[in-house]
DSSP file (Angstrom, degrees, kcal/mol; ACC not computed):
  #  RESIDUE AA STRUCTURE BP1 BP2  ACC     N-H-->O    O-->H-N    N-H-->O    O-->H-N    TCO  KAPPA ALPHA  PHI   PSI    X-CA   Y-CA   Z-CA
    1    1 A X     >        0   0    0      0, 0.0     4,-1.5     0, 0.0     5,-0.1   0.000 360.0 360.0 360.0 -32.9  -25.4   12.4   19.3
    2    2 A X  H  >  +     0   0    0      1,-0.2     4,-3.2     2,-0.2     5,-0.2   0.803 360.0  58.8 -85.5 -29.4  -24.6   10.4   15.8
    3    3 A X  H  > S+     0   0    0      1,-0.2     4,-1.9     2,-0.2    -1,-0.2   0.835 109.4  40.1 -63.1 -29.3  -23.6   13.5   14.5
    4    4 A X  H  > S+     0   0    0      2,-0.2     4,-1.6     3,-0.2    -2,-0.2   0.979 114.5  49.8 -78.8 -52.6  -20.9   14.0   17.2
    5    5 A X  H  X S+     0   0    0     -4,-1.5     4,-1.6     1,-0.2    -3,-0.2   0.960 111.1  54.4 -59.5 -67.4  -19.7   10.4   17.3
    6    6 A X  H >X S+     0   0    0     -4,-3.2     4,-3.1     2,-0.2     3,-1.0   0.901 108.0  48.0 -23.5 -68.8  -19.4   10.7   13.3
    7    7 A X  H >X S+     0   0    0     -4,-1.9     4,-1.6     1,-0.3     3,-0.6   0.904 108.9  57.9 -59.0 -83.6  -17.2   13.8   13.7
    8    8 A X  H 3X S+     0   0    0     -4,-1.6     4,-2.0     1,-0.3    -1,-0.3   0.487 108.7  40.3  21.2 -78.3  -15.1   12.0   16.1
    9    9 A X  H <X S+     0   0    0     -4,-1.6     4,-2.6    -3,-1.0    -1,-0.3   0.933 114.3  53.1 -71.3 -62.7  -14.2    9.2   14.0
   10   10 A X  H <X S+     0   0    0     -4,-3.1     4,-1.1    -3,-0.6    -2,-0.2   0.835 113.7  42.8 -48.9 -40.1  -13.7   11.4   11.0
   11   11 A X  H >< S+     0   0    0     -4,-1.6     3,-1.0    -5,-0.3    -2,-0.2   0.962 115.2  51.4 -66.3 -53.6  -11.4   13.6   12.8
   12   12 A X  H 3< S+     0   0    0     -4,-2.0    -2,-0.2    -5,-0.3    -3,-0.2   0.845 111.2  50.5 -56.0 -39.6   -9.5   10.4   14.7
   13   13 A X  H 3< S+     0   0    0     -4,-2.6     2,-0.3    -5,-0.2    -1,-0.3   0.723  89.7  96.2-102.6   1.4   -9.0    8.8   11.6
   14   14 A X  S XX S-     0   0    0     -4,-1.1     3,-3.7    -3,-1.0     4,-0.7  -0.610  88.0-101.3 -79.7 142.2   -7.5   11.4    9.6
   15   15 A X  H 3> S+     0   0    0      1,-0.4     4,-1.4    -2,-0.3    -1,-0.1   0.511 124.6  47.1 -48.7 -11.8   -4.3   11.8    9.1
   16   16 A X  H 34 S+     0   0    0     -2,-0.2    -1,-0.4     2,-0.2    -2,-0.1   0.108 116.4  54.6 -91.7  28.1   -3.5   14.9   11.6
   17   17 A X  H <> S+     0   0    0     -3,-3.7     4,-1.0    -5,-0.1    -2,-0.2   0.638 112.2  39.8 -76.4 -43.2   -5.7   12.3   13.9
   18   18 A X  H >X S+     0   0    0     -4,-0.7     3,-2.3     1,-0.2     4,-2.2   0.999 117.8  50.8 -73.6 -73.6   -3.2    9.8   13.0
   19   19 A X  H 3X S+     0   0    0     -4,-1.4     4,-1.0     1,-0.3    -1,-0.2   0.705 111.2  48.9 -10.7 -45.8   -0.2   12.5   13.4
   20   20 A X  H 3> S+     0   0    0      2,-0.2     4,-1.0     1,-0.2    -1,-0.3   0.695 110.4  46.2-105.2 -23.5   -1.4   13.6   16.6
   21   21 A X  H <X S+     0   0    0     -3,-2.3     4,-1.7    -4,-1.0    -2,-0.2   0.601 109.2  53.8-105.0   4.4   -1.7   10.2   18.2
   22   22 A X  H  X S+     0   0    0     -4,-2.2     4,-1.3     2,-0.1    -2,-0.2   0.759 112.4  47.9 -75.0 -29.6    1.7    8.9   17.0
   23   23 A X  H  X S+     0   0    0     -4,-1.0     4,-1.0    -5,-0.3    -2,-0.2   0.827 106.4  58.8 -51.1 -55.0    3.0   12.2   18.7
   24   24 A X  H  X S+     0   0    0     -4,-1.0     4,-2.9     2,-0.2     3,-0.2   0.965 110.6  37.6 -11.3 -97.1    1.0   11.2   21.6
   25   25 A X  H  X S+     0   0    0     -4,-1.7     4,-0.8     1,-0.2    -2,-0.2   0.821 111.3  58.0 -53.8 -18.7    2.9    7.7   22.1
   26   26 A X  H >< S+     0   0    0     -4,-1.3     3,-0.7     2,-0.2    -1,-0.2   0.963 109.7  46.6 -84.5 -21.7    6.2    9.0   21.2
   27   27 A X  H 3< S+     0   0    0     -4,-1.0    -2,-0.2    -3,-0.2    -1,-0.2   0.918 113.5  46.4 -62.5 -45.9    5.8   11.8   24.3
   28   28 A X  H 3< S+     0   0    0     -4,-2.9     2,-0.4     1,-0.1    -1,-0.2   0.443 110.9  70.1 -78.9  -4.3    4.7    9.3   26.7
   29   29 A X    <X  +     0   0    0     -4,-0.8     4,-0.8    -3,-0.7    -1,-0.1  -0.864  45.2 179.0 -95.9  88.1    7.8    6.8   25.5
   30   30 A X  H  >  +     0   0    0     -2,-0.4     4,-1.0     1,-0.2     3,-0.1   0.737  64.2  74.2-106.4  20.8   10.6    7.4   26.1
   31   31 A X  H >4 S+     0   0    0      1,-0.2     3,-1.1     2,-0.1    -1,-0.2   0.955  97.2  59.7 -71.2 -60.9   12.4    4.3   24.5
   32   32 A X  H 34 S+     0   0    0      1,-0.3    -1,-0.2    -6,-0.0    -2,-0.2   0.508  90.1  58.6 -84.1   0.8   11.9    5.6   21.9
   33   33 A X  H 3< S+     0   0    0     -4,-0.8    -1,-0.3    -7,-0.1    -2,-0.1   0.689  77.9 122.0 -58.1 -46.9   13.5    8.7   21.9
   34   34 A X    <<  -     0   0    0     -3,-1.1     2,-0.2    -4,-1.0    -3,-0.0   0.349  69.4 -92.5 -25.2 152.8   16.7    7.4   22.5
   35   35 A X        +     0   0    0     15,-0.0    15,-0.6     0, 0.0     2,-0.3  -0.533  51.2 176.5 -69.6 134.0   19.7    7.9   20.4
   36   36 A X  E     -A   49   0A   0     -2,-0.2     2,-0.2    13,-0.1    13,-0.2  -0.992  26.5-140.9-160.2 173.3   20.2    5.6   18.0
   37   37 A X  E     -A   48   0A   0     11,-1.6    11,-0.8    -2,-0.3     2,-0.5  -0.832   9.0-161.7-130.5 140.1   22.5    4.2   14.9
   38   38 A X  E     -A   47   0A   0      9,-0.2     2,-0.6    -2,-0.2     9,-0.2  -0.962   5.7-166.5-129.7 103.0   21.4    2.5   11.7
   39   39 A X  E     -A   46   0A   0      7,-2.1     7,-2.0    -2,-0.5     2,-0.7  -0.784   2.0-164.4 -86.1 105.1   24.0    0.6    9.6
   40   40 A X  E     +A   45   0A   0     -2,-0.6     2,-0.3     5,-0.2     5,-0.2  -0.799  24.9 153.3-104.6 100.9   23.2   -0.5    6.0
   41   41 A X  E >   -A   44   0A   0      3,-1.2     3,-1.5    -2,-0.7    -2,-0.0  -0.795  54.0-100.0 -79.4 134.3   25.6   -3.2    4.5
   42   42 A X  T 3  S+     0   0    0     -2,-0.3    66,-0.1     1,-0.3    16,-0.0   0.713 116.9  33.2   9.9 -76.1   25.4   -5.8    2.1
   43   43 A X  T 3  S+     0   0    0     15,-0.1    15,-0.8    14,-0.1    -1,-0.3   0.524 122.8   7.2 -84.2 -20.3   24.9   -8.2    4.2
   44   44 A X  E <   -AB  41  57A   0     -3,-1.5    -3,-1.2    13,-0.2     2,-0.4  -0.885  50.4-127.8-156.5 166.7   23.1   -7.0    6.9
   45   45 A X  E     -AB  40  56A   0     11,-0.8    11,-4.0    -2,-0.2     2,-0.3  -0.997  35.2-170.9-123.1 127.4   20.8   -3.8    8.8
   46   46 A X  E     -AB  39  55A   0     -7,-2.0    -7,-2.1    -2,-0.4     9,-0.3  -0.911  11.4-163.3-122.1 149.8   22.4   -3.4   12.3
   47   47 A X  E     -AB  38  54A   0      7,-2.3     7,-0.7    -2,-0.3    -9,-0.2  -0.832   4.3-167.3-130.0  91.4   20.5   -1.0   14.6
   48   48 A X  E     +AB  37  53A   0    -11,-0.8   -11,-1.6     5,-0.2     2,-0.3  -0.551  16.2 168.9 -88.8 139.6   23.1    0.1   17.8
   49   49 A X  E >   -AB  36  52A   0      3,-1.1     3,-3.4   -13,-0.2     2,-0.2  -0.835  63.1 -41.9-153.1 125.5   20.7    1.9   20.7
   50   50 A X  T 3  S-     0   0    0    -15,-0.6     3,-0.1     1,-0.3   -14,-0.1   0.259 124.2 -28.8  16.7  34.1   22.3    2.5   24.0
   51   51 A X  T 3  S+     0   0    0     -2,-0.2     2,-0.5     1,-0.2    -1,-0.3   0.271 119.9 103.8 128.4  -2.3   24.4   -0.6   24.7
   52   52 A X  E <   -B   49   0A   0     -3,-3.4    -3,-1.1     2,-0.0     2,-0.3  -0.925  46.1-178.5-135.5 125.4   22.0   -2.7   22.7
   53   53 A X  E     +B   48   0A   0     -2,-0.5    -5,-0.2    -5,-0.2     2,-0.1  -0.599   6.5 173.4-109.5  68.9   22.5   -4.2   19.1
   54   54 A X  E     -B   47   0A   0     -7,-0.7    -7,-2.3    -2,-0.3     2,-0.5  -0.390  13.1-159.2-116.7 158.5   20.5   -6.1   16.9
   55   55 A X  E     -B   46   0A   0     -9,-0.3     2,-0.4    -2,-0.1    -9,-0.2  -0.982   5.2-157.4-152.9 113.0   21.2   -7.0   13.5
   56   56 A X  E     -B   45   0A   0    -11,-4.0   -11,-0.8    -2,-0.5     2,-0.3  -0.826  15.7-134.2-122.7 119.7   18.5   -8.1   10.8
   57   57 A X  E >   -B   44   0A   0     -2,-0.4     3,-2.9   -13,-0.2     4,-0.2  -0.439  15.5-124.9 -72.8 135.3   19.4  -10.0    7.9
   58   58 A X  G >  S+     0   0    0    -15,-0.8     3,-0.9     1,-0.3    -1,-0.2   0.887 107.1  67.4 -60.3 -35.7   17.9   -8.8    4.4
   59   59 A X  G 3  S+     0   0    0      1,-0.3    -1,-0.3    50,-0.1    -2,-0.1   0.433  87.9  66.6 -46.7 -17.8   16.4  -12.0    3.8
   60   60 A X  G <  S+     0   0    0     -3,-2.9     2,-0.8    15,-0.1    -1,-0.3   0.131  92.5  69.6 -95.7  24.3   14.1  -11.4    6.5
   61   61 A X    <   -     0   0    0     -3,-0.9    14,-0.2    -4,-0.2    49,-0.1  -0.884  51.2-171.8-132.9 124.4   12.3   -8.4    4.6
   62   62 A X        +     0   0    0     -2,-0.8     2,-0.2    12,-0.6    13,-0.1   0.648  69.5   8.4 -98.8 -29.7   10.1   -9.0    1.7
   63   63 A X        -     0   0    0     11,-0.4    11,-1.5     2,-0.1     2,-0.5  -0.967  46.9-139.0-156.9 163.2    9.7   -4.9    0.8
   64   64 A X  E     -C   73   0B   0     -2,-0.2     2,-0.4     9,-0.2     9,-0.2  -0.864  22.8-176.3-101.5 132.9   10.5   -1.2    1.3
   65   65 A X  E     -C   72   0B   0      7,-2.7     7,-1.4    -2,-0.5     2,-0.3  -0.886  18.3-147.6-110.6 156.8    7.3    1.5    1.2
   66   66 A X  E     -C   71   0B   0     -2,-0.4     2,-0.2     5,-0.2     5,-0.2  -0.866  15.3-172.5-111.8 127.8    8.3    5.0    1.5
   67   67 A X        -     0   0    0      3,-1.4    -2,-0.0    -2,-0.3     0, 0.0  -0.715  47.5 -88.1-119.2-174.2    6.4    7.5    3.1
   68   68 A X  S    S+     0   0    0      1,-0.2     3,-0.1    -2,-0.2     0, 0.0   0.507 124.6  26.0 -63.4  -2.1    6.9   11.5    3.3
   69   69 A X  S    S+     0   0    0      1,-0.1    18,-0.5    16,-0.0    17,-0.3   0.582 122.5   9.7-131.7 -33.5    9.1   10.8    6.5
   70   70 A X        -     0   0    0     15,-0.3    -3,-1.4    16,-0.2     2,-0.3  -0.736  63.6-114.5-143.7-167.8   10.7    7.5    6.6
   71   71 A X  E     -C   66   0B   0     13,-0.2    13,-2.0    -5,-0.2     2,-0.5  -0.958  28.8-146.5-140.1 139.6   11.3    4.7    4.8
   72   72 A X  E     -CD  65  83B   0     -7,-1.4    -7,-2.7    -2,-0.3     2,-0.4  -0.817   5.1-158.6 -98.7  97.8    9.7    1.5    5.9
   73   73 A X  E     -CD  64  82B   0      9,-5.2     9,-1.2    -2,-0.5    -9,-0.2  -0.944  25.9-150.4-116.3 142.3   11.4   -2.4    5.5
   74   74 A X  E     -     0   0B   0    -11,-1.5   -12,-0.6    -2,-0.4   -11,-0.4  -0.515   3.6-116.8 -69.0 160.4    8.6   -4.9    5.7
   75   75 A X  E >>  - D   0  79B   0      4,-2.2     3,-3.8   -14,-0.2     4,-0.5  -0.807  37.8 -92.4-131.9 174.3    8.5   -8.4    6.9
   76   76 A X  T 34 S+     0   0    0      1,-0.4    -1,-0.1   -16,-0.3   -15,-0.1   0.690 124.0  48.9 -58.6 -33.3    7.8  -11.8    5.3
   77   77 A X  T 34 S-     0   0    0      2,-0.1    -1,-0.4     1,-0.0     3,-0.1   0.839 120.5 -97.6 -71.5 -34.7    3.9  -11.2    6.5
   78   78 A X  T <4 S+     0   0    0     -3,-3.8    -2,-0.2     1,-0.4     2,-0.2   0.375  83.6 131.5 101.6   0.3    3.3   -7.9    5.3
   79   79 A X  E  <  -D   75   0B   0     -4,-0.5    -4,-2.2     1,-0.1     2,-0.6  -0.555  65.5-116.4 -80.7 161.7    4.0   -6.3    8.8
   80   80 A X  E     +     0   0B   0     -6,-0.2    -6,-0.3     1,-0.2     3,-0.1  -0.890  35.9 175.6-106.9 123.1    6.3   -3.3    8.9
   81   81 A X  E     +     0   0B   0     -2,-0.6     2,-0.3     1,-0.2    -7,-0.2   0.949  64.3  24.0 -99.6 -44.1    9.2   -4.8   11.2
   82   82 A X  E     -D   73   0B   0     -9,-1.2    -9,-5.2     2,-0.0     2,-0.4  -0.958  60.3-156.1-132.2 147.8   12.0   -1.2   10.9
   83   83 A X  E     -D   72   0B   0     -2,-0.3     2,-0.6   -11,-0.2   -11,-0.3  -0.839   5.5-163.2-120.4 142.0   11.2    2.3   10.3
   84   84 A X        -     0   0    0    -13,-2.0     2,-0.4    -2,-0.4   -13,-0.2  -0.798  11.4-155.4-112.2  79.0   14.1    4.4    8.8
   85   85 A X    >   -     0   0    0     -2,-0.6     3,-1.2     1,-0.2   -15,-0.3  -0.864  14.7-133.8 -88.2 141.9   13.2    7.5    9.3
   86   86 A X  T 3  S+     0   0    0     -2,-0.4     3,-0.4     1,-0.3    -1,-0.2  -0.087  93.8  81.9-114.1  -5.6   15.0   10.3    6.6
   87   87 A X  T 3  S+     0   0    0    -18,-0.5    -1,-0.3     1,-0.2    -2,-0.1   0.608  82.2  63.0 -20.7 -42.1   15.8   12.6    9.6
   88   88 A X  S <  S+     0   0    0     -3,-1.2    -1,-0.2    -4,-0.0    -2,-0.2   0.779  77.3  95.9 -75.8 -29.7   18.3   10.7   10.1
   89   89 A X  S    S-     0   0    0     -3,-0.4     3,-0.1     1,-0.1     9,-0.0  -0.212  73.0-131.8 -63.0 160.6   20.4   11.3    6.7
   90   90 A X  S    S+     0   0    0      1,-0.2     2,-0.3     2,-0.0    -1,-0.1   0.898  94.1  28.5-100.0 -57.1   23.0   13.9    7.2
   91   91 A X    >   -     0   0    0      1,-0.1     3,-1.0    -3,-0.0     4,-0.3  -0.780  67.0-139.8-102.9 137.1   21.6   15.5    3.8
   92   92 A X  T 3  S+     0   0    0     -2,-0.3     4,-0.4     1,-0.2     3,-0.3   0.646 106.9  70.0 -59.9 -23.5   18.1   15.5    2.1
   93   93 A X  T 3> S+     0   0    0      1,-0.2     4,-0.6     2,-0.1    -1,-0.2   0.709  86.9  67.0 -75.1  -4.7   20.0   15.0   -1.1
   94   94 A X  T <4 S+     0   0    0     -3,-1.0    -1,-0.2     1,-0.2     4,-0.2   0.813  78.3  97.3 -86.1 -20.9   20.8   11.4    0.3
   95   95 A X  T >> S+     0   0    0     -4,-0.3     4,-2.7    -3,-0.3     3,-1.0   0.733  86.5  30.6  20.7 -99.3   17.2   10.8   -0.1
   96   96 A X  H 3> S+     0   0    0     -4,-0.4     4,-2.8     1,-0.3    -1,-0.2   0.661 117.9  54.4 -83.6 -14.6   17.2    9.0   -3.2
   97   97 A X  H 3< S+     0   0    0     -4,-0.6     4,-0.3     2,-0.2    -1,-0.3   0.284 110.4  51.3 -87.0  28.8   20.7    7.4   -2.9
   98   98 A X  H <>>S+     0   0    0     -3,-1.0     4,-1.4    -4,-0.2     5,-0.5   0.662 111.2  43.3-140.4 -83.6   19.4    6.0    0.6
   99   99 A X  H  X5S+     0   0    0     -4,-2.7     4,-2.5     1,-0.2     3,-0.4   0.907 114.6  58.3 -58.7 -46.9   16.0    4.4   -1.1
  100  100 A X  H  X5S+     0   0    0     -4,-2.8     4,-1.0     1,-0.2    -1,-0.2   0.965 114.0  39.2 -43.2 -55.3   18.9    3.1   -4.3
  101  101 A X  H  >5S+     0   0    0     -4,-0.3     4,-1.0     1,-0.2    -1,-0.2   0.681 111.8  50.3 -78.6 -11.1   20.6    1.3   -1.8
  102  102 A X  H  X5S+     0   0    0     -4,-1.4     4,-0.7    -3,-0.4    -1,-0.2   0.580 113.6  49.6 -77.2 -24.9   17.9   -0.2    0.5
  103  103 A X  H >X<S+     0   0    0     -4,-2.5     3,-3.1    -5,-0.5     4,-1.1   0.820 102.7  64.5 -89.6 -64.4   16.0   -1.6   -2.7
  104  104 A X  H >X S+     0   0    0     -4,-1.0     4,-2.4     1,-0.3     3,-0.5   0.732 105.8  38.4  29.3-107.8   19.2   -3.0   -3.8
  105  105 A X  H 3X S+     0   0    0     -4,-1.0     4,-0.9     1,-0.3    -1,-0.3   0.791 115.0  52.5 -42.3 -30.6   19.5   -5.4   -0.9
  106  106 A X  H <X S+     0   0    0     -3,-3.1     4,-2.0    -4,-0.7    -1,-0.3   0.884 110.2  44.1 -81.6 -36.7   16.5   -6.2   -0.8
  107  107 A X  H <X S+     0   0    0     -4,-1.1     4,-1.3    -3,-0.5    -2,-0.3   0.603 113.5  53.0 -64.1 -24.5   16.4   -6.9   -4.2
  108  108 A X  H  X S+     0   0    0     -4,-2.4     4,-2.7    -5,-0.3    -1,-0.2   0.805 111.4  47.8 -73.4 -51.7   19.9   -8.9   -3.8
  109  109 A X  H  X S+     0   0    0     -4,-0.9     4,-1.6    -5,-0.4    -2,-0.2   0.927 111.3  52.7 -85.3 -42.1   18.1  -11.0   -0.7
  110  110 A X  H >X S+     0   0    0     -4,-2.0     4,-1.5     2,-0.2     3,-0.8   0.966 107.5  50.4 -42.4 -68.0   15.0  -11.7   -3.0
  111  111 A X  H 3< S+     0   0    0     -4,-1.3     5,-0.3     1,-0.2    -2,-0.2   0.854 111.7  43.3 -16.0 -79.9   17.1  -12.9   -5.5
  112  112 A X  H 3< S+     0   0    0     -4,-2.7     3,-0.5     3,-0.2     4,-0.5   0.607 113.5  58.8 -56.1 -25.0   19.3  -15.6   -3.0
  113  113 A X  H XX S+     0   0    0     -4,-1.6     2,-3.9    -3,-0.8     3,-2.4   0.808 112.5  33.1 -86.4-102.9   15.9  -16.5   -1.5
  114  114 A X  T 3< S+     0   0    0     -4,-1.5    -1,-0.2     1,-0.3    -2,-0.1  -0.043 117.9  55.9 -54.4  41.4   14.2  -17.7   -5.1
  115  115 A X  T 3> S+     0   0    0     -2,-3.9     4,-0.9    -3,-0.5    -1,-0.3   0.036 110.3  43.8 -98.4 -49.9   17.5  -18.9   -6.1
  116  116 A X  T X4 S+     0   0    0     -3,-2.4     3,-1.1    -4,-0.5    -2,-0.2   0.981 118.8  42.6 -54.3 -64.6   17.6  -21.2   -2.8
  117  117 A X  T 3< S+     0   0    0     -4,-0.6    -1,-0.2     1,-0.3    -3,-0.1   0.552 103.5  64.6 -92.3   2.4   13.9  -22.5   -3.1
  118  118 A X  T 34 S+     0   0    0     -5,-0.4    -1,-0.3     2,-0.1    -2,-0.2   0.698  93.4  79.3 -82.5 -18.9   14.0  -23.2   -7.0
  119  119 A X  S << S-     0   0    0     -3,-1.1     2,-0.5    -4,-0.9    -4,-0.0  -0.493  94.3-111.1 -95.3 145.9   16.7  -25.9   -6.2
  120  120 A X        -     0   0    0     -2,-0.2     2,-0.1     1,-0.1    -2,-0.1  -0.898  33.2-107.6-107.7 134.9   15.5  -29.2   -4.9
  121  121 A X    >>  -     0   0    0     -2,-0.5     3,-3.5     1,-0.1     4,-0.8  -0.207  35.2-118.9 -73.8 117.5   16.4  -30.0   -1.2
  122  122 A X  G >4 S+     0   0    0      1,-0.3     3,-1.5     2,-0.2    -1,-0.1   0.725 111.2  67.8 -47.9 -34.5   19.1  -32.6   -1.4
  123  123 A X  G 34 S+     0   0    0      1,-0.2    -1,-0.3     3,-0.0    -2,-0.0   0.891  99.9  48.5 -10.7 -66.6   17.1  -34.9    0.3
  124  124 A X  G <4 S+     0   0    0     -3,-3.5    -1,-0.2     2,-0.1    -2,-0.2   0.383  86.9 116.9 -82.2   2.7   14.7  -35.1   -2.5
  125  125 A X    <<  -     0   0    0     -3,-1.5     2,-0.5    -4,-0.8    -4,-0.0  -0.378  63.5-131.3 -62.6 151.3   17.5  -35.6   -5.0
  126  126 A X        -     0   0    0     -2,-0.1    -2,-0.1     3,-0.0     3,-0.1  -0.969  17.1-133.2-123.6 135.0   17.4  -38.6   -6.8
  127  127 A X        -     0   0    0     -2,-0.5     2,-0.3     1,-0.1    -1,-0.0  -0.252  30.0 -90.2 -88.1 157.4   20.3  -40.3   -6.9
  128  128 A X        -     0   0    0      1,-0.1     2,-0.2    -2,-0.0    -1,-0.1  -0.604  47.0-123.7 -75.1 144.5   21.9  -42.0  -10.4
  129  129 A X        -     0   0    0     -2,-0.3    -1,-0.1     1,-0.2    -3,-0.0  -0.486  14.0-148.8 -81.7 144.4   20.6  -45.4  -10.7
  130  130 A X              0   0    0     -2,-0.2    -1,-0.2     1,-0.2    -2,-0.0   0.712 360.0 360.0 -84.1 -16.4   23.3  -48.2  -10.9
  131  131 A X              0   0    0      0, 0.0    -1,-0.2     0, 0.0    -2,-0.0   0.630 360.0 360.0 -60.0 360.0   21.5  -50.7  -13.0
């Protein structure tokens, strides 16, 4: 019986376990199937899906991982908030100019963030004394 349970678990928690129950939810979803548009700007990641638009500011992403499939923006926690996946690129040769321009921005918004919280909040400015 432990022997079975073992195998179980080993199997479930290896990656074609993992493979096979992301496969799983994406059959049984079909939100997520949908057609959908990914915008990378300067300023901004806009995501267009059927009538519906949301638009995420870099500042709200602290890093990119890359896996073998997508590329991955993280959020100020450590959570992974949008998945990109490299399906989408017209070309596989867009690859690595797709990962240049996502660290970029991110690198950009990092920047403007620890520029922003190295400055002391005018509040706490101390004014010149008149005496």
């Amino acid at each position: 019986m432990f022997v079975g349970y073992s195998y179980r678990v080993i199997i479930l928690s290896s990656r074609w376990g993992l493979r096979r129950s992301a496969r799983r939810v994406w059959s049984r979803s079909p939100g997520l199937q949908r057609h959908y548009e990914e915008v990378i700007t300067e300023e901004a990641l806009t995501v267009r899906t059927e009538g519906v638009t949301h638009t995420y500011a870099w500042s709200m992403f602290s890093e990119l991982v890359e896996y073998d499939r997508q590329f991955v923006l993280m959020d100020r926690s450590g959570n992974s908030s949008v998945a990109l996946p490299k399906r989408g690129l017209s070309d596989p040769s867009l690859v690595p100019v797709c990962r240049r321009v996502l660290s970029n921005c991110l690198a950009t918004a990092l920047n403007q963030r620890n520029a922003a919280t190295t400055k002391t909040p005018a509040d706490r400015q101390q004014s010149p004394s008149t005496d």
